[in-house]
C-alpha positions as CSV (number, residue, x, y, z in Angstrom):
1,X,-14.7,-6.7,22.4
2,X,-12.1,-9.2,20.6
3,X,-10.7,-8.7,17.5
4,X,-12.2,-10.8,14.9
5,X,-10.6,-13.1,12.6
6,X,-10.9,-10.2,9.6
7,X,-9.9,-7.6,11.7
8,X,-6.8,-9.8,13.1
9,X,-5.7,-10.6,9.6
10,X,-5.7,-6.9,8.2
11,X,-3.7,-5.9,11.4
12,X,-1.2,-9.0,11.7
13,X,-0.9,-8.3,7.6
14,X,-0.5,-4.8,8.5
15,X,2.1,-5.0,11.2
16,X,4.4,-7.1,9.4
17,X,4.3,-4.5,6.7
18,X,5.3,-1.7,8.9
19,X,8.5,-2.6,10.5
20,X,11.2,-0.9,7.9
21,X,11.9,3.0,9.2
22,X,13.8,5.1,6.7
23,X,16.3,7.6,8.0
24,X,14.7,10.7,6.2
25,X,13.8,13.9,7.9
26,X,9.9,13.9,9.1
27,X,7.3,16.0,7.0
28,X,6.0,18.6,8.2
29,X,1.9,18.4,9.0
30,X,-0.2,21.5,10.3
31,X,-2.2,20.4,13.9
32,X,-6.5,21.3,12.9
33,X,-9.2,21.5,15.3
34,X,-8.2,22.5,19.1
35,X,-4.6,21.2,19.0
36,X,-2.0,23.8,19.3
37,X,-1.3,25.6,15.3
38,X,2.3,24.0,15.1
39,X,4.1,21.8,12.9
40,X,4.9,18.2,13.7
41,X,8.5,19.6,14.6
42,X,11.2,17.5,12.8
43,X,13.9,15.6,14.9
44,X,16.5,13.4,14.0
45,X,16.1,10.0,14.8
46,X,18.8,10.2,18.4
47,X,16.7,13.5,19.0
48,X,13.4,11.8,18.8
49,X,14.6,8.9,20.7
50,X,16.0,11.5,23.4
51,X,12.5,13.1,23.9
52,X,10.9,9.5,24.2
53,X,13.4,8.6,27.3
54,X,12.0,11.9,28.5
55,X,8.4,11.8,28.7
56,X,5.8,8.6,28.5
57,X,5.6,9.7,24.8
58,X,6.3,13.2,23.1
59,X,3.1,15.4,22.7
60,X,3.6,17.7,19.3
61,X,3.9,20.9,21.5
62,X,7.0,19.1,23.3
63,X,8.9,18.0,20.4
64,X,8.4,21.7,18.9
65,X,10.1,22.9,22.5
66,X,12.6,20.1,22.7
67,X,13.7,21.4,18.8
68,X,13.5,25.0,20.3
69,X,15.8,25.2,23.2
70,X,17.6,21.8,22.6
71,X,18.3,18.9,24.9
72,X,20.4,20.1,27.7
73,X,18.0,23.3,28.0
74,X,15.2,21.0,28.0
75,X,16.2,18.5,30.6
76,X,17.2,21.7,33.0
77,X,13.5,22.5,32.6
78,X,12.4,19.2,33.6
79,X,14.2,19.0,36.3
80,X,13.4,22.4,37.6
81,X,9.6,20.7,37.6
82,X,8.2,22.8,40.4
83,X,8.3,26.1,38.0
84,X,6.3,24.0,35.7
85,X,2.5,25.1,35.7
86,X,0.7,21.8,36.1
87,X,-2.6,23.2,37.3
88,X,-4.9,21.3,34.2
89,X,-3.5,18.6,35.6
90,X,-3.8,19.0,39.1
91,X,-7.8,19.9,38.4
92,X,-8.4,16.1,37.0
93,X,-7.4,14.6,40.2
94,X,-9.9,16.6,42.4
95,X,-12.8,14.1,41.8
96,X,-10.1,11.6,43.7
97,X,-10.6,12.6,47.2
98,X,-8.2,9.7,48.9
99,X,-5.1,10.7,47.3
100,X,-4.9,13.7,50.0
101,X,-6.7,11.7,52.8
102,X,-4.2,10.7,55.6
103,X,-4.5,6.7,56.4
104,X,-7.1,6.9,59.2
105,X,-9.6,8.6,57.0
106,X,-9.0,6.4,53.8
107,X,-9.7,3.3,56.3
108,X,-12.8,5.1,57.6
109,X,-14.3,5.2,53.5
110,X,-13.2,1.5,52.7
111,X,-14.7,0.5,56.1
112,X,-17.6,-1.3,55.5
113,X,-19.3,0.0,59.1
114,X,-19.7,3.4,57.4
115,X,-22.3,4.2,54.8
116,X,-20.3,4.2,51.0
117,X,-18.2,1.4,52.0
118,X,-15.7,0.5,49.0
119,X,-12.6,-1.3,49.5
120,X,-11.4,-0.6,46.0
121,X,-11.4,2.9,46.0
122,X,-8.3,3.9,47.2
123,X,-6.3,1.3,45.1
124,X,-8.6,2.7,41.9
125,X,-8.0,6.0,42.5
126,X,-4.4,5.6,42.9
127,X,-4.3,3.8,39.3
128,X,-5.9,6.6,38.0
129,X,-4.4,9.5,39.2
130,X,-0.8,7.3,38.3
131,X,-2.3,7.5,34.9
132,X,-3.9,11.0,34.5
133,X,-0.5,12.5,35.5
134,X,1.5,10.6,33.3
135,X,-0.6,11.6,30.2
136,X,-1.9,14.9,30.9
137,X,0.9,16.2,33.0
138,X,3.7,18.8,31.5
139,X,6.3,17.6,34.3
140,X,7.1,14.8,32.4
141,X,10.6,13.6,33.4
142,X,9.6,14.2,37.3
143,X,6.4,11.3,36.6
144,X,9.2,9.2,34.8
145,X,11.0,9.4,38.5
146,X,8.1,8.9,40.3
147,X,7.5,5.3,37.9
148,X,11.4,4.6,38.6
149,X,11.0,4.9,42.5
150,X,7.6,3.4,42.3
151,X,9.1,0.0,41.0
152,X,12.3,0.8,43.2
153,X,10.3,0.5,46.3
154,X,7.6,-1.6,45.0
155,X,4.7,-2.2,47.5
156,X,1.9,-4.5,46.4
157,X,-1.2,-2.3,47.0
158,X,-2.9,-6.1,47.7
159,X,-1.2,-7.1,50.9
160,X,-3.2,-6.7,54.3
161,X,-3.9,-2.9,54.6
162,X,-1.5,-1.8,52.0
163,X,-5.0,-1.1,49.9
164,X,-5.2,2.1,51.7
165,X,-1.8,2.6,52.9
166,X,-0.1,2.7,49.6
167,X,-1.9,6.0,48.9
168,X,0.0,7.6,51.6
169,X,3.5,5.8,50.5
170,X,2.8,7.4,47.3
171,X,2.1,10.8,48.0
172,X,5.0,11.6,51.2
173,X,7.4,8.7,49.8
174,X,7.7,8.5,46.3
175,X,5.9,11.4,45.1
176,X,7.7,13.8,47.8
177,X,11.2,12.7,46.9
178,X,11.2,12.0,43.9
179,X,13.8,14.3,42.5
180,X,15.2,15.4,46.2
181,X,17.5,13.1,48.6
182,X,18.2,9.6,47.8
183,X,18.6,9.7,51.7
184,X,15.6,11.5,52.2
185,X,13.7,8.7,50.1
186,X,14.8,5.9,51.7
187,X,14.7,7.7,55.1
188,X,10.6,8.2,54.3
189,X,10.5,4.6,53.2
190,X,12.0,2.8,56.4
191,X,9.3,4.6,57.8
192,X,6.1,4.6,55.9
193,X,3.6,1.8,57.3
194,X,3.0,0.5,53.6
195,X,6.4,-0.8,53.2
196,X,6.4,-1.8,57.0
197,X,3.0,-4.0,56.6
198,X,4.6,-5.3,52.8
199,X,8.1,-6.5,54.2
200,X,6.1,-7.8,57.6
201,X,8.4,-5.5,60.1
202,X,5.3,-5.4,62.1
203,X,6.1,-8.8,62.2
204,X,9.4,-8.2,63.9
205,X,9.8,-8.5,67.6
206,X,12.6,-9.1,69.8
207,X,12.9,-13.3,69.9
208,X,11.2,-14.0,66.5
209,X,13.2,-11.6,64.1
210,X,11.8,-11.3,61.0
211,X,14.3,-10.5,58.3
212,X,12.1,-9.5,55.0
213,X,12.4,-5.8,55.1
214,X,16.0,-5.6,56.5
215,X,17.1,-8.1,53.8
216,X,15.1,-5.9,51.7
217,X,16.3,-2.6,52.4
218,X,20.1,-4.0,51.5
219,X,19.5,-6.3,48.7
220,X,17.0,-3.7,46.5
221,X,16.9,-0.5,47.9
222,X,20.4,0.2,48.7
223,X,23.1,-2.6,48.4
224,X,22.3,-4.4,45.8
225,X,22.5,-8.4,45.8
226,X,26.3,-7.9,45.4
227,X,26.3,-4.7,47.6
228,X,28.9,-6.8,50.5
229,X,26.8,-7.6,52.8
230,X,25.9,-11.1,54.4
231,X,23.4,-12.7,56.3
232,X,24.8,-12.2,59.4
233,X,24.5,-8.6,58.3
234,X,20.7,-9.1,57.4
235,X,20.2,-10.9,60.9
236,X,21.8,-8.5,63.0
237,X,20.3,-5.3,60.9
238,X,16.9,-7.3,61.7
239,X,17.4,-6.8,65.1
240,X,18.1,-3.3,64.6
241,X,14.7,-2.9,63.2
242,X,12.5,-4.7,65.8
243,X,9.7,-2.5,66.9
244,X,9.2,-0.8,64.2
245,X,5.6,-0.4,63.4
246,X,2.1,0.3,62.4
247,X,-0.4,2.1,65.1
248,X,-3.4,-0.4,64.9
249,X,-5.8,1.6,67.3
250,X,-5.5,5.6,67.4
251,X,-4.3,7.3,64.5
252,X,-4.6,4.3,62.8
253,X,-2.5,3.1,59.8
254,X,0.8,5.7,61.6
255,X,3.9,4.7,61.8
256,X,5.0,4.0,65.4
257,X,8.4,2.5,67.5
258,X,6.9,0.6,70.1
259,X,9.8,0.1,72.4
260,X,8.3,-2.7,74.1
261,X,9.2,-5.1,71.5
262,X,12.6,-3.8,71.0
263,X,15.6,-6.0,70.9
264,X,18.2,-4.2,73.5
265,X,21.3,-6.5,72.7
266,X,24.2,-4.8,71.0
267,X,24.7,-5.6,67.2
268,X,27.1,-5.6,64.4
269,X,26.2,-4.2,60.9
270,X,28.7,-4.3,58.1
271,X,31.8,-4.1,60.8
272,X,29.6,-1.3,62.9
273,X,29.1,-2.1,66.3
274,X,25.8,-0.9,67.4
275,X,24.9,-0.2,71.6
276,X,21.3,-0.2,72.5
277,X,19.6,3.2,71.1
278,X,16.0,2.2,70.4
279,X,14.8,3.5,66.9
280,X,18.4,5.4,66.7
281,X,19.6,1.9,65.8
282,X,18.5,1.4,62.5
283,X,18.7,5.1,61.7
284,X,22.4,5.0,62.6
285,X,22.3,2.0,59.5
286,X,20.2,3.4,57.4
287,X,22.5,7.0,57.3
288,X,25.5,4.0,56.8
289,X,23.8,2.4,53.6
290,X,22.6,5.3,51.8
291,X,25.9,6.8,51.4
292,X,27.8,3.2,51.0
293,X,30.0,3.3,47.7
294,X,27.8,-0.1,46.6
295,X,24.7,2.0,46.7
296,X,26.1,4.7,44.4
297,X,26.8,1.7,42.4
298,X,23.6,0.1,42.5
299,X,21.3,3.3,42.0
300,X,23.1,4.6,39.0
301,X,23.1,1.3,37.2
302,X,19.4,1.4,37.5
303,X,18.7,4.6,36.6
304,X,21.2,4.0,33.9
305,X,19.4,0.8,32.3
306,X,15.9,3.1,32.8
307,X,17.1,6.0,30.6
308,X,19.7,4.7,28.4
309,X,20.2,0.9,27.8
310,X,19.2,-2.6,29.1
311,X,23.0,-3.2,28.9
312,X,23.8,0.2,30.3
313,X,27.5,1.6,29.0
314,X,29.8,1.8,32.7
315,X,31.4,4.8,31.7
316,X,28.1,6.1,32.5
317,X,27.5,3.9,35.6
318,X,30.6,5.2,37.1
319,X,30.3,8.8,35.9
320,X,26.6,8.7,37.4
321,X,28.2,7.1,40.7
322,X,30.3,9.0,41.9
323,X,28.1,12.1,41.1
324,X,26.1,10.5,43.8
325,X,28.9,9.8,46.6
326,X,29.8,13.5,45.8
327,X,26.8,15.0,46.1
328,X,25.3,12.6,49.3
329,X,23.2,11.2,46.5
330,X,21.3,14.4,45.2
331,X,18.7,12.4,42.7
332,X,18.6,15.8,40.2
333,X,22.4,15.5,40.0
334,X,22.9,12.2,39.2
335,X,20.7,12.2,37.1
336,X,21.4,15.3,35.1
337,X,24.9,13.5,34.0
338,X,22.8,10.7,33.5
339,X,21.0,12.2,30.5
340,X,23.3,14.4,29.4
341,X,26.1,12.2,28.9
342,X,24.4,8.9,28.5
343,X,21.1,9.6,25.8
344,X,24.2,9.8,23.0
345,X,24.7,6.7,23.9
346,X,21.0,5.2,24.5
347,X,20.0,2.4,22.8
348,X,16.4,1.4,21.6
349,X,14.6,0.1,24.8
350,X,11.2,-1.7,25.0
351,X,8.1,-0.1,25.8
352,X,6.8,-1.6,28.9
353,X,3.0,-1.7,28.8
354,X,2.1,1.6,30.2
355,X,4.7,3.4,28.3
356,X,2.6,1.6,25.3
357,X,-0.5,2.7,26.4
358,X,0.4,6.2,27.3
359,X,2.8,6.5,24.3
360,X,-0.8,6.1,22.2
361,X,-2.9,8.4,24.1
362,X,0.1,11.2,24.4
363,X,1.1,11.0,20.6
364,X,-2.2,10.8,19.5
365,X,-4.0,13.6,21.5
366,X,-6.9,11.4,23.0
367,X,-9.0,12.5,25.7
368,X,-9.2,9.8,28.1
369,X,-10.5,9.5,32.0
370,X,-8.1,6.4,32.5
371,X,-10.8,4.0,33.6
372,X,-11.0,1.2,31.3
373,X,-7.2,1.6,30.5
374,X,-6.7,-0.3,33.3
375,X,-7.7,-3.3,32.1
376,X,-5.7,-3.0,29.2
377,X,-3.0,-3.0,31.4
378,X,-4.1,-5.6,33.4
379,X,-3.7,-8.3,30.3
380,X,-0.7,-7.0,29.2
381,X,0.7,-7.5,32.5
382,X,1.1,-4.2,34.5
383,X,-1.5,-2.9,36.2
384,X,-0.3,-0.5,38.1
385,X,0.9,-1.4,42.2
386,X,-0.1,-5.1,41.5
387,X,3.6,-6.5,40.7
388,X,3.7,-9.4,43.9
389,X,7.5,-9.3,45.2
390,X,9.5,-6.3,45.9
391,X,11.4,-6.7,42.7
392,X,9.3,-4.4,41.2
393,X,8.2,-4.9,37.2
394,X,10.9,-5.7,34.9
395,X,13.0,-3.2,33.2
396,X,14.3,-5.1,30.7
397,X,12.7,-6.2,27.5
398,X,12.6,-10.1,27.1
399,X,9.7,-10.3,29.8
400,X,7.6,-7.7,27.9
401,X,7.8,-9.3,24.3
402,X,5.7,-12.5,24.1
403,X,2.4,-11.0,25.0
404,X,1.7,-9.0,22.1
405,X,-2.5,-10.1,21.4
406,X,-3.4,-7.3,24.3
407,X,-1.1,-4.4,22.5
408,X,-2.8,-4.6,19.2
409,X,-6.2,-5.3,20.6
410,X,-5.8,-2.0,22.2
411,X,-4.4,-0.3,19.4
412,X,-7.1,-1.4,17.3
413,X,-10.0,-0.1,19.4
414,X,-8.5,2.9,20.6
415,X,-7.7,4.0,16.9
416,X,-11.9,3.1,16.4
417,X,-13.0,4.9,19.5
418,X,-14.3,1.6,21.1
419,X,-12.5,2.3,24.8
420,X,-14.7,3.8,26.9
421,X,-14.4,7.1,28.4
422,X,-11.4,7.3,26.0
423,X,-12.2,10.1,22.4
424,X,-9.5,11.1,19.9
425,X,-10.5,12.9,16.4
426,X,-7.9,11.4,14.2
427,X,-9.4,13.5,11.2
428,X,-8.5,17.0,13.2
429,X,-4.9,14.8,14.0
430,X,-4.2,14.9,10.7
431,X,-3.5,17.9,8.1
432,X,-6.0,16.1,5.1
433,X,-4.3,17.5,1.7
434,X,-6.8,19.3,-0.9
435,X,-6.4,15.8,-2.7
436,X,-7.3,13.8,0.2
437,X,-3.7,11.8,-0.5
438,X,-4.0,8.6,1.5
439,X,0.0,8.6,1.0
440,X,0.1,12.2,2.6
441,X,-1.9,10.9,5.6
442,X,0.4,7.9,6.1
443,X,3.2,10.2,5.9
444,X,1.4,12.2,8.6
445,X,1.2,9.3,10.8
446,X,4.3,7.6,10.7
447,X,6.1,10.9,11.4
448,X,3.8,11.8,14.2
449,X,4.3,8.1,15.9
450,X,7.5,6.7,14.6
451,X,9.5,10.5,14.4
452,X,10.1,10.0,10.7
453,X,7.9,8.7,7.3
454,X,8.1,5.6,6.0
455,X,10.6,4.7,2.8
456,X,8.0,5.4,-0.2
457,X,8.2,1.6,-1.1
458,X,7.7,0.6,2.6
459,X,4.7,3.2,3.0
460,X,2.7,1.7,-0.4
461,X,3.4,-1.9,0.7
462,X,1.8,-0.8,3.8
463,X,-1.4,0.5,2.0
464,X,-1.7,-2.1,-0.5
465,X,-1.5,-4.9,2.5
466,X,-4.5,-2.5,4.4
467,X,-6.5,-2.4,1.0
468,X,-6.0,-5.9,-0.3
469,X,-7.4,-7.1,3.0
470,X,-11.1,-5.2,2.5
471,X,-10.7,-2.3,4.3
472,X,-13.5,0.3,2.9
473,X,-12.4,3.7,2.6
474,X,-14.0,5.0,5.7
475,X,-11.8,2.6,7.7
476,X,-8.6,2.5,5.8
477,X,-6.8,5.2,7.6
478,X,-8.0,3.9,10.7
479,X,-6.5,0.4,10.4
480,X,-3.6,2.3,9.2
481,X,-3.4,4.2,12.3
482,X,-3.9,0.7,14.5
483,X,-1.4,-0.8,12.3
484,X,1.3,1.8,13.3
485,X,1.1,1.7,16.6
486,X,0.7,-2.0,16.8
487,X,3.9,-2.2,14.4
488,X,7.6,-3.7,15.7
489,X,8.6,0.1,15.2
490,X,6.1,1.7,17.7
491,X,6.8,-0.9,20.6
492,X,10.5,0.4,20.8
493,X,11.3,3.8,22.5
């Protein structure tokens, strides 16, 4: 379905009426039907922008327990995320049997010798497990991590047998690590076949070097572009890496050193003289580059523009940094003075797409089984594991803000129930007054999505603009709702 011309009018009308926030305190609403009996907790605006750095959107139930314990309390709790009973969310995955399958048996489902042949299942599945957790799950600021590494150590899912490989990148990589070892990641990394097949290492033998993942491994998972290194470094650390592998035959889809196409000359890496030492070669540079002052550097500015600013303050960047060099780059502890000293100092960020969409579902308590959100995020340009180069998507906002038809197409059918597979009940959402106050219910909605109500001339401009475009009563408070999360306001976090 498209939006027609009407409907585009009342929302673009609607939009534009919705931008101004006021600074006053949010209103309190009572949570009906089978949502949890509490009240829309108030937060100040840096609180509210606090809990929205720390999950893909704050669920009522979280900004009650952010208010509760505060925001150092409640960023310990995060990060202890293994105390964190996530079993309602672990039960939605169990329909998605390749998630635990090692890379033999997902090959042996996509193979199209063996009866229920489907090369898209893995990749789908992936997608929506990605998605199910972030919604549904309660360790929020451990899925945020898992995003940030995701993009860190991007891997088309696309590319030769990456379709079924990425699975197992995702699950012993990213997923495993995600708040342990920065050595540890990268360490699972160098070896998992995905990124080995992405970067073409398979592709490097000794007498045709092939320099994608070495250059790779320096310029965006460790170094940095301006991390010292040159391409002599690249060449030589190429060299280091020949032979490493993917088993093509039995235990298909492993990782594997085959010796045979090693390159036994001696080589220098960033004023290291490495001897012949088969696979101990690039090891012996990989345990050099994750503790290498320019990757302390490089990591916290990242994690820094993720959680706090696109222009991220370098106090922070060098607090965050040599947290890491001092700790042998403990993710939890770097980031712990990340957040704690950087979030008084955030600054309003972007949504990317899936925040968007996740945002909506989260904030709004729908029900949702992910499948047709994916197309959403298709046209709004992140679908999940399908960014090309090893970049990964853009963390910044000016590549997010010119596509904005998609994000109010969605916001308009999700509000009317028109996604399948995808239910809220925006009547049990809201506390309806005895008077059935159309002003009350915009308060409602603005505090719920935007962490505070609307200034009382901002709010009736924003009815009268909904009203003088036709809306009938029965759809008023949706196009309101649509409007709101479509608004300038809403696409910021």
């Amino acid at each position: 379905m498209t939006l027609s011309r009407r409907d585009f009018l009342k929302l673009s009308t609607l939009v534009t009426a919705s931008a101004a926030l006021s600074s006053c305190a949010p209103v309190y609403r009572r949570l009906a039907g089978d949502l949890p009996v509490l009240p829309w907790t108030p937060l100040d605006a840096h609180d509210f922008l606090a809990l929205n750095r720390l999950t893909f959107g704050p669920r009522v139930e979280e900004r009650a327990r952010f208010a509760e314990i505060g925001l150092q309390a409640y960023i310990e709790e995060q990060l202890a995320f293994e105390s964190i009973n996530d079993f309602d969310c672990e039960l939605l995955l169990n329909p998605f049997k390749t998630l635990q399958m090692e890379a033999n048996e997902i090959e042996a489902v996509t193979n199209q010798l063996f009866e229920g042949y489907d090369r898209e299942r893995p990749a789908n599945e992936l997608r929506q497990g990605t998605l199910l957790r972030q919604i549904y799950s309660k360790r929020q600021l451990y899925e945020l991590m898992v995003e940030f590494w995701s993009d860190h150590f991007n891997i088309f899912i696309e590319k030769g047998n990456c379709f079924y490989l990425k699975t197992v990148d995702d699950r012993e990589v990213i997923r495993k690590h995600a708040l342990g070892s920065f050595h540890d990641l990268v360490w699972a990394s160098a070896h998992s076949p995905a990124m080995m097949i992405y970067l073409d290492n398979q592709a490097n033998e000794k007498g045709a070097p092939n320099e994608n993942y070495a250059r790779e491994l320096m310029e965006l998972h460790t170094l940095g572009v301006d991390g010292g290194y040159t391409q002599q470094d690249v060449m030589e650390l190429a060299r280091c890496l020949t032979g490493w592998n993917v088993k093509d035959h039995f235990w298909l889809g492993d990782f594997v050193f085959k010796e045979d196409l090693h390159d036994t000359g001696t080589k220098n890496v960033l004023g290291l003289t490495i001897p012949n030492a088969g696979i101990k070669e690039a090891e012996q540079v990989i345990e050099m580059l994750v503790t290498h002052p320019s990757t302390a550097r490089f990591i916290a500015t990242k994690l820094t523009r993720r959680f706090i600013a696109d222009d991220p303050p370098q106090v922070i960047i060098e607090k965050a940094a040599q947290t890491f060099l001092n700790t042998n780059g403990d993710i939890k502890s770097v980031l712990r003075v990340i957040l704690l000293d950087g979030l008084p100092l955030a600054q309003p960020k972007y949504k990317r797409p899936a925040n968007f969409v996740t945002s909506a579902i989260r904030m709004t308590n729908t029900e949702t089984d992910t499948t047709a959100l994916h197309d959403y995020l298709l046209r709004m340009g992140q679908l999940y594991f399908s960014w090309p180069t090893p970049d990964g998507y853009p963390d910044v906002s000016t590549p997010w803000q010119n596509n904005l038809m998609p994000r109010w197409q969605f916001a308009f059918e999700l509000i009317r129930n028109e996604i399948n597979g995808t239910r809220h009940n925006l009547n049990a959402l809201l506390y309806v007054s005895p008077t059935d106050s159309l002003y009350a219910d915009v308060d409602s909605l603005t505090s719920l999505l935007l962490g505070a109500p609307l200034e009382r001339l901002a709010r009736d401009k924003l009815i009268d603009s909904v009203l003088s475009a036709g809306a009938s009563s029965e759809e008023t408070l949706q196009v309101l709702a649509a409007g709101i999360i479509a608004s300038p306001a809403f696409q910021w976090r």
